[in-house]
DOROFI-492082 format. One record per residue (C-alpha): residue number from 0; residue in one letter; chain; x, y, z. Coordinates in pm, 1 decimal. Each point is the difference from the previous one (the first is absolute). Example, Ala and Ser with C-alpha at 12.3 -4.5 7.8 and 13.67 -1.06 7.14 Angstrom:
[0,'A','A',[1230.0,-450.0,780.0]] [1,'S','A',[137.0,344.0,-66.0]] 
//
This chain:
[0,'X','A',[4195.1,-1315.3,-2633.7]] [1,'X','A',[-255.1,-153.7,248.8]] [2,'X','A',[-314.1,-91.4,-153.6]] [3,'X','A',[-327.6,89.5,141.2]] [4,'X','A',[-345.2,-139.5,-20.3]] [5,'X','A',[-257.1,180.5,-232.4]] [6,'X','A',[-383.0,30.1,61.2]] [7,'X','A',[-223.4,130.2,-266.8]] [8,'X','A',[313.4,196.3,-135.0]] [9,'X','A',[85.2,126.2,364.9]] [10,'X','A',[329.4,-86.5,167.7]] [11,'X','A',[-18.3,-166.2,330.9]] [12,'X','A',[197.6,156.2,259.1]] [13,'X','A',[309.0,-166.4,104.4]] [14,'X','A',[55.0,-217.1,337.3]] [15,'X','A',[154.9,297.2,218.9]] [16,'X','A',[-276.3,239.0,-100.8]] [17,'X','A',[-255.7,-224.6,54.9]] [18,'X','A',[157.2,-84.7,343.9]] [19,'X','A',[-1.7,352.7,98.7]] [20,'X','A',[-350.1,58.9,-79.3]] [21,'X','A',[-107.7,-351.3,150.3]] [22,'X','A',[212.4,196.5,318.4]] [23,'X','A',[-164.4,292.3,-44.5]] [24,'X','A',[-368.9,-133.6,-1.4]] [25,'X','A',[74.6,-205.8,272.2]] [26,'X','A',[98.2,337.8,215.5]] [27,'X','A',[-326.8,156.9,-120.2]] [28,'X','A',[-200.8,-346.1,109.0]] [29,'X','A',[173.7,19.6,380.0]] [30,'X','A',[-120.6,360.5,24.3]] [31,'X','A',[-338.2,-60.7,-113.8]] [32,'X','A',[14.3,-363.1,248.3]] [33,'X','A',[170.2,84.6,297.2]] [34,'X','A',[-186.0,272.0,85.0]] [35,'X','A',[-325.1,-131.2,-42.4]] [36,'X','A',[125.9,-385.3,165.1]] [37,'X','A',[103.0,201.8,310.2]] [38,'X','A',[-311.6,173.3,11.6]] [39,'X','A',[-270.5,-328.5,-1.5]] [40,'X','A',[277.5,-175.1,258.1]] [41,'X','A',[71.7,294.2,234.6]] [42,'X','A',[-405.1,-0.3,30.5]] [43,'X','A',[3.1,-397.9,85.3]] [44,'X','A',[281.3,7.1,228.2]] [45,'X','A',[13.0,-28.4,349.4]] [46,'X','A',[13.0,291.5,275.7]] [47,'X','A',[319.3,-133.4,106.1]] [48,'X','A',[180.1,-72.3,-340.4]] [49,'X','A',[-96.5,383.8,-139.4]] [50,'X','A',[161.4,158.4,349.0]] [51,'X','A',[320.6,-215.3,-76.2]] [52,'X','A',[28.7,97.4,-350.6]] [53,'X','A',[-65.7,322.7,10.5]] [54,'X','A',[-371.3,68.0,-145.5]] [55,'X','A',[61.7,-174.5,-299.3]] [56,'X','A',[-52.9,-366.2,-59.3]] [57,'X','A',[127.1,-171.9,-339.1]] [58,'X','A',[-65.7,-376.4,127.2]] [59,'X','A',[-193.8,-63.1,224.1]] [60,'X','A',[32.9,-277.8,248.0]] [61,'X','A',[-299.9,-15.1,127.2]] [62,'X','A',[-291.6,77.4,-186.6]] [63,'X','A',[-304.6,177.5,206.7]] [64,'X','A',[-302.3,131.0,-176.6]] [65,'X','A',[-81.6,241.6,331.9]] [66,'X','A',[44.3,305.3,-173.1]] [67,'X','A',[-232.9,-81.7,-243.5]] [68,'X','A',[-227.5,-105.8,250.8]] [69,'X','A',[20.2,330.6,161.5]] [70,'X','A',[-56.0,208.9,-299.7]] [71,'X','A',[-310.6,-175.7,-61.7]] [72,'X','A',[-196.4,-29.3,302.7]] [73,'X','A',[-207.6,229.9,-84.5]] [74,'X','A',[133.7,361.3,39.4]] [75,'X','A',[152.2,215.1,-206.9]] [76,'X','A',[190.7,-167.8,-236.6]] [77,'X','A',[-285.0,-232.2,-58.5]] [78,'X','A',[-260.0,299.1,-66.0]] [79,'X','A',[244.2,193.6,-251.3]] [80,'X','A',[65.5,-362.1,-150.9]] [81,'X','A',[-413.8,-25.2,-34.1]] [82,'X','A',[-4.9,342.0,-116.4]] [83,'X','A',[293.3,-7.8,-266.3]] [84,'X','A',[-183.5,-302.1,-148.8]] [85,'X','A',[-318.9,164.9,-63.5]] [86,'X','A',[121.2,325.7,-172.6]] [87,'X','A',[216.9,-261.3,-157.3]] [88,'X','A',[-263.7,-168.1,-157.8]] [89,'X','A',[-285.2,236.6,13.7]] [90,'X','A',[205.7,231.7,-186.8]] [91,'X','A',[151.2,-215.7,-253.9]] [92,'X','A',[-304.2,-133.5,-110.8]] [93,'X','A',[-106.9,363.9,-37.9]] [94,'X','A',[275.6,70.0,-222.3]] [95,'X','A',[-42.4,-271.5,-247.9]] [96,'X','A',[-350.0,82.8,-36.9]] [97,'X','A',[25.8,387.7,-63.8]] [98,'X','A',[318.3,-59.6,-176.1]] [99,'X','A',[-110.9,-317.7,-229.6]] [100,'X','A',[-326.2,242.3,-91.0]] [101,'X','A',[212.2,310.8,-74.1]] [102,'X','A',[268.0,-169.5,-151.5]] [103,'X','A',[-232.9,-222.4,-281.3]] [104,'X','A',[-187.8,333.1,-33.5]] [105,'X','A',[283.0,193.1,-122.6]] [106,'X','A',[98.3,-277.0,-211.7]] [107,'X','A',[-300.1,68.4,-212.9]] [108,'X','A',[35.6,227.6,-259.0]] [109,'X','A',[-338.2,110.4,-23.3]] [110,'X','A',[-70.0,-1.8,328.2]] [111,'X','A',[-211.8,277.9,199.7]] [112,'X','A',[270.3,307.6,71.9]] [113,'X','A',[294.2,-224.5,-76.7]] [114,'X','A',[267.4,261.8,-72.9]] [115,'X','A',[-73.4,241.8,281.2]] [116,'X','A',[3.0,-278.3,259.3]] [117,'X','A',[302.5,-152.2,-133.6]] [118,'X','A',[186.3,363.2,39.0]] [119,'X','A',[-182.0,22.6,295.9]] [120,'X','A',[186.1,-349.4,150.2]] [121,'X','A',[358.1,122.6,-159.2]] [122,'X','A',[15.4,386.9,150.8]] [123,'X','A',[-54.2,-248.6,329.1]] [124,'X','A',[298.9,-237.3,-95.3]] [125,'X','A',[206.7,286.4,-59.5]] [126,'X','A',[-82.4,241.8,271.2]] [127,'X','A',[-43.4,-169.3,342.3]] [128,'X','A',[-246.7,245.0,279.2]] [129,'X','A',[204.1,107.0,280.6]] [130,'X','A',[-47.3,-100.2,374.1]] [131,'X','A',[-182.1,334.2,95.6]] [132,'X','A',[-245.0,-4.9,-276.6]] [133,'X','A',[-94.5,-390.5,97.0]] [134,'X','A',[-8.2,40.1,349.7]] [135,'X','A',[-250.3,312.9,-68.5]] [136,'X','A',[-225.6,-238.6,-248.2]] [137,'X','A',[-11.2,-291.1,220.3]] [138,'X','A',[-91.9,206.5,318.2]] [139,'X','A',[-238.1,168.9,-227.7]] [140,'X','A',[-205.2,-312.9,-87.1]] [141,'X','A',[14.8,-54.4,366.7]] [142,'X','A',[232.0,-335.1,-62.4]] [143,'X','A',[243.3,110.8,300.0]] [144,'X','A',[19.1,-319.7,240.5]] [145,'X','A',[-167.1,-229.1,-290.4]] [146,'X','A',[100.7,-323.4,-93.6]] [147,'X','A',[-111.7,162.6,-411.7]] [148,'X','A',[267.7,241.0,83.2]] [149,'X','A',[266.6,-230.1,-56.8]] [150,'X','A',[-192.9,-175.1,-351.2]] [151,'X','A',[-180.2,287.8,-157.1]] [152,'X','A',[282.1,239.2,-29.3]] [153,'X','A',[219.6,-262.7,-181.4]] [154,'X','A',[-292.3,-217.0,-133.1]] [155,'X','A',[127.3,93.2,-352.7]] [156,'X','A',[339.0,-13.4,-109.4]] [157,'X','A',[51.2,166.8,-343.8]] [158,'X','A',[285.1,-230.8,-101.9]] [159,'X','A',[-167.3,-279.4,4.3]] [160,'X','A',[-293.6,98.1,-165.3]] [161,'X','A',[289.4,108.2,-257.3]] [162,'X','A',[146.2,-336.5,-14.9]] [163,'X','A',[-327.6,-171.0,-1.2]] [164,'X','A',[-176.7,217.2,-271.0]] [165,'X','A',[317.0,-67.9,-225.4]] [166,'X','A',[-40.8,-370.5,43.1]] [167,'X','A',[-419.3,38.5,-96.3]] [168,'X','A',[118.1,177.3,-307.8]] [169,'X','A',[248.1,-330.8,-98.7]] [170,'X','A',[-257.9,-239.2,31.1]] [171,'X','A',[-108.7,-218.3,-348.0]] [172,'X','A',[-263.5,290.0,-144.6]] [173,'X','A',[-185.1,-311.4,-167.0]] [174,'X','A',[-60.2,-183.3,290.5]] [175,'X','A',[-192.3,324.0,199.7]] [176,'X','A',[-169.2,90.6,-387.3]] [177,'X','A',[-126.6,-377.0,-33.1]] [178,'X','A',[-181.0,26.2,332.7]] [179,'X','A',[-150.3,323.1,-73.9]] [180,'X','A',[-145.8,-164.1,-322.5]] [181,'X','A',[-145.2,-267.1,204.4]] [182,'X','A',[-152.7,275.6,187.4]] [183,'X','A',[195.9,2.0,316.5]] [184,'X','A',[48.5,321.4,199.6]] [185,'X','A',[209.7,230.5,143.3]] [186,'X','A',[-33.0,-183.5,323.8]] [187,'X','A',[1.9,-347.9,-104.6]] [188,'X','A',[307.5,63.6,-228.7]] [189,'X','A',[226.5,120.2,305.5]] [190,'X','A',[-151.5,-278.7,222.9]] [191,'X','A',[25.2,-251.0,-219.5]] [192,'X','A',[296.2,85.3,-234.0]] [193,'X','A',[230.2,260.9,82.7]] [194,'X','A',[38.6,-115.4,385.5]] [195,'X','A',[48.8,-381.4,-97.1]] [196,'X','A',[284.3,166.3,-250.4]] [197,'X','A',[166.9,270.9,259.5]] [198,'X','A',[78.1,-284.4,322.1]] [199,'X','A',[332.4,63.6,-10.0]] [200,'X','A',[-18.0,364.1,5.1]] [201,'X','A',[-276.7,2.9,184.4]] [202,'X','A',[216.7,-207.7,293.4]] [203,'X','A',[251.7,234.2,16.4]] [204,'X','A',[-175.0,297.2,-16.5]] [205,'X','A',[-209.8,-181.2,335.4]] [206,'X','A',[392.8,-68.9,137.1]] [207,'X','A',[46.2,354.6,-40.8]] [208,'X','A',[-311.7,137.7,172.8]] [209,'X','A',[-5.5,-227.9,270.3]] [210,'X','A',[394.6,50.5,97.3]] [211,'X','A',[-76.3,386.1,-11.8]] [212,'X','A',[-296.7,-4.6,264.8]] [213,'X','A',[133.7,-273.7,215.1]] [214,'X','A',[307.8,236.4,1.8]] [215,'X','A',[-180.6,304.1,79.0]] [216,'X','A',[189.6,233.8,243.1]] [217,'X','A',[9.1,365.7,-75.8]] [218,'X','A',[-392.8,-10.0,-53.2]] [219,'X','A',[-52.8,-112.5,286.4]] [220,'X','A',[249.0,184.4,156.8]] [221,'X','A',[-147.6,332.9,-107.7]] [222,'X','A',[-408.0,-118.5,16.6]] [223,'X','A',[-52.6,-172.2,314.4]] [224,'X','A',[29.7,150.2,328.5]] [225,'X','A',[-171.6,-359.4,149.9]] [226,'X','A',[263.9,-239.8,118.8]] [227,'X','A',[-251.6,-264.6,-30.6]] [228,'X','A',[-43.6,67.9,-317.0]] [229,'X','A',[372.3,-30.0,-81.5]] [230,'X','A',[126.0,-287.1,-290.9]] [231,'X','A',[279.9,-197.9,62.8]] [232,'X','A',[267.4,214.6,-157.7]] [233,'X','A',[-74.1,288.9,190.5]] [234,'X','A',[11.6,-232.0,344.5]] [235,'X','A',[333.0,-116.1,-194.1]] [236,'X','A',[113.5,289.0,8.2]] [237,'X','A',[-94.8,122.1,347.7]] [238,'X','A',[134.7,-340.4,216.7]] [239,'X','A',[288.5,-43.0,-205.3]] [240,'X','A',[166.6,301.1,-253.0]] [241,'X','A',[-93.7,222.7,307.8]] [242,'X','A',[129.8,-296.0,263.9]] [243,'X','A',[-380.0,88.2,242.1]] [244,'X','A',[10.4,-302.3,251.6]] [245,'X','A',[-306.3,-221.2,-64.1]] [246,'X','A',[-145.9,-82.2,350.2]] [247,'X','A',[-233.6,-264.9,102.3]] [248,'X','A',[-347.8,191.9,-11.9]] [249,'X','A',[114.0,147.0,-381.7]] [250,'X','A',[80.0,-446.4,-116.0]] [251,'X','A',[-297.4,-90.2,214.2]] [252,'X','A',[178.3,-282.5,202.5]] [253,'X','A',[-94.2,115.4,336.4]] [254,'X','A',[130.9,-231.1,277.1]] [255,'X','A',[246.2,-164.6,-270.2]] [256,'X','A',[398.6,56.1,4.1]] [257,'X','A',[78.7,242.2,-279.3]] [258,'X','A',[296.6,-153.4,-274.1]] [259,'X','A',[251.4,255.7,-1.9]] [260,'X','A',[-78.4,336.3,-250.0]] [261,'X','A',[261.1,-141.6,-233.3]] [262,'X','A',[-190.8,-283.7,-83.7]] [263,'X','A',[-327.8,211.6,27.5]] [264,'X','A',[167.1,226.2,-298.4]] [265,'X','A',[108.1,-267.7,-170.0]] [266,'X','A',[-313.3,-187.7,-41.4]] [267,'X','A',[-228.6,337.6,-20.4]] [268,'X','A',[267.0,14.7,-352.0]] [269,'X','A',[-50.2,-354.3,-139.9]] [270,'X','A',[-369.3,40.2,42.2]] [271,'X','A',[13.0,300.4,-229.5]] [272,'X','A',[206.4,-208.0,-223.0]] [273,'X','A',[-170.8,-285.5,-81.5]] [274,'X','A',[-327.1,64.9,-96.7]] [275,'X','A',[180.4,138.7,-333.3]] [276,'X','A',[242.1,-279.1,37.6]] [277,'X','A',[-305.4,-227.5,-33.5]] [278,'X','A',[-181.5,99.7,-317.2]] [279,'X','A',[285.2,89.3,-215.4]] [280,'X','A',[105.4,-329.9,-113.0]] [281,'X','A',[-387.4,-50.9,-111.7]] [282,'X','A',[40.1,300.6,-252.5]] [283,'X','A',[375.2,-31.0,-61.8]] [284,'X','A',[-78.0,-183.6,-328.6]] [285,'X','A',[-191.7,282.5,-132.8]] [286,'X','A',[214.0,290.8,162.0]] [287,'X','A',[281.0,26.7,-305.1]] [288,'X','A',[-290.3,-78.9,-256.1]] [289,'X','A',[-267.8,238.5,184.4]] [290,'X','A',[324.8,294.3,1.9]] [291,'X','A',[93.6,-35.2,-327.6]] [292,'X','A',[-321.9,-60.2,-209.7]] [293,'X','A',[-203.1,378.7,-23.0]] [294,'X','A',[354.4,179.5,21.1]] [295,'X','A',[146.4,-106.9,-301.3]] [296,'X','A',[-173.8,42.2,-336.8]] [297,'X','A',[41.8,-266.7,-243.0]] 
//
């Protein structure tokens, strides 16, 4: 009888099972890897080495930054990139506040038209508008070929004010009922208090606004007609899902030899990559935390 390991009263796995699922993982890392390695090489490889191995590039041996130059020179790319970052940030900071204020009022018992609202932000968890009846509200507040038409629309996300209400409601009672002795108010108790408390819900809530409006596609798709007006995704989609050759007036190089599109694709990819590359390790400490805290009573 072989004798196994025991953790906290669980039985550890034997050595072939383990192996299998060490094999296993390791299959799942490759196709998570591979992909994305021959995606940031195929964009810094050279004209010559991407036409002898067939488009895609897993090593590069050279390593040329021209397609990146190319991309932002100042044309398209670089003016989607420009406007991806504002309704980025314009519109998660627009979030947090609207959702921070409705969330901390609904946690309130007593507060001013509590229960209505709070049905009011479930009936629009559980039933989602359709496309028609948006479209027809946006073009009717004359929004059509805004920037506010991709924030405004979304700028509250009923979910999180779900998840962020709940995690108002956990918070020590004494600590908010102390400073309301001391005579501190609404205001200065969310300011001072319940925000210092929330960081780590309050990161991941950000995470989640930010990746939604930097990802932005179908509202864009469907709201503006401008192609200067375009984010990044939808000029993702356009030069590379759709395979549209990007010439030298559209990357703004005139009088410069063009890396080939491959490259162009590539790198038009990693740049929508890495900006949420970037900041997740910042809020990664918080993210399990942030999840789990306000879902889970107790």
């Amino acid at each position: 009888m072989t004798n196994r390991t025991t953790i906290a009263g669980i039985t550890a796995a034997s050595k072939p099972v383990r192996a299998l699922k060490g094999v296993v993982l390791a299959l799942c890392c490759a196709a998570v890897v591979v992909p994305f390695l021959g995606i940031v090489s195929t964009s810094l490889a050279t004209h010559e080495q991407i036409t002898r191995d067939g488009g895609f590039v897993l090593v590069p041996d050279e390593v040329s930054f021209a397609a990146y130059t190319a991309i932002l020179s100042g044309g398209v790319v670089t003016r989607a990139t420009l406007v991806s970052l504002f309704v980025t940030v314009a519109g998660t900071a627009l979030s947090m506040a609207t959702t921070i204020l409705l969330a901390y009022g609904l946690s309130r018992p007593r507060s001013t038209a509590h229960r209505p609202l709070l049905m009011v932000v479930l009936f629009a968890l559980l039933f989602a508008p359709g496309i028609i009846p948006s479209y027809l509200v946006v073009k009717s507040l004359g929004l059509l070929d805004s920037y506010w038409a991709l924030i405004l629309p979304v700028a509250v996300n009923a979910f999180n004010v779900i998840i962020l209400r709940a995690f108002f409601m956990d918070l020590p009672r004494e600590v908010i009922d102390s400073a309301r002795i001391d005579g501190a108010g609404d205001v200065a108790i969310l300011f001072r208090i319940v925000l210092p408390l929330s960081k780590a819900v309050l990161a991941v809530i950000g995470l989640f606004y930010a990746v939604a409006y930097w990802n932005a596609f179908f509202s864009a798709l469907l709201y503006l007609n401008d192609t200067a007006k375009w984010p990044l995704q939808l000029v993702l989609r356009t030069y590379v899902v759709n395979q549209t050759q990007l010439g030298v007036d559209q990357l703004g190089s005139a009088g410069a030899a063009l890396p080939p599109q491959e490259a162009i694709q590539m790198a038009i990819l990693v740049l929508s990559v890495v900006p949420v590359l970037v900041v997740y390790p910042f809020v990664q400490r918080h993210f399990t935390k942030g999840v789990l805290i306000g879902a889970v009573k107790g």
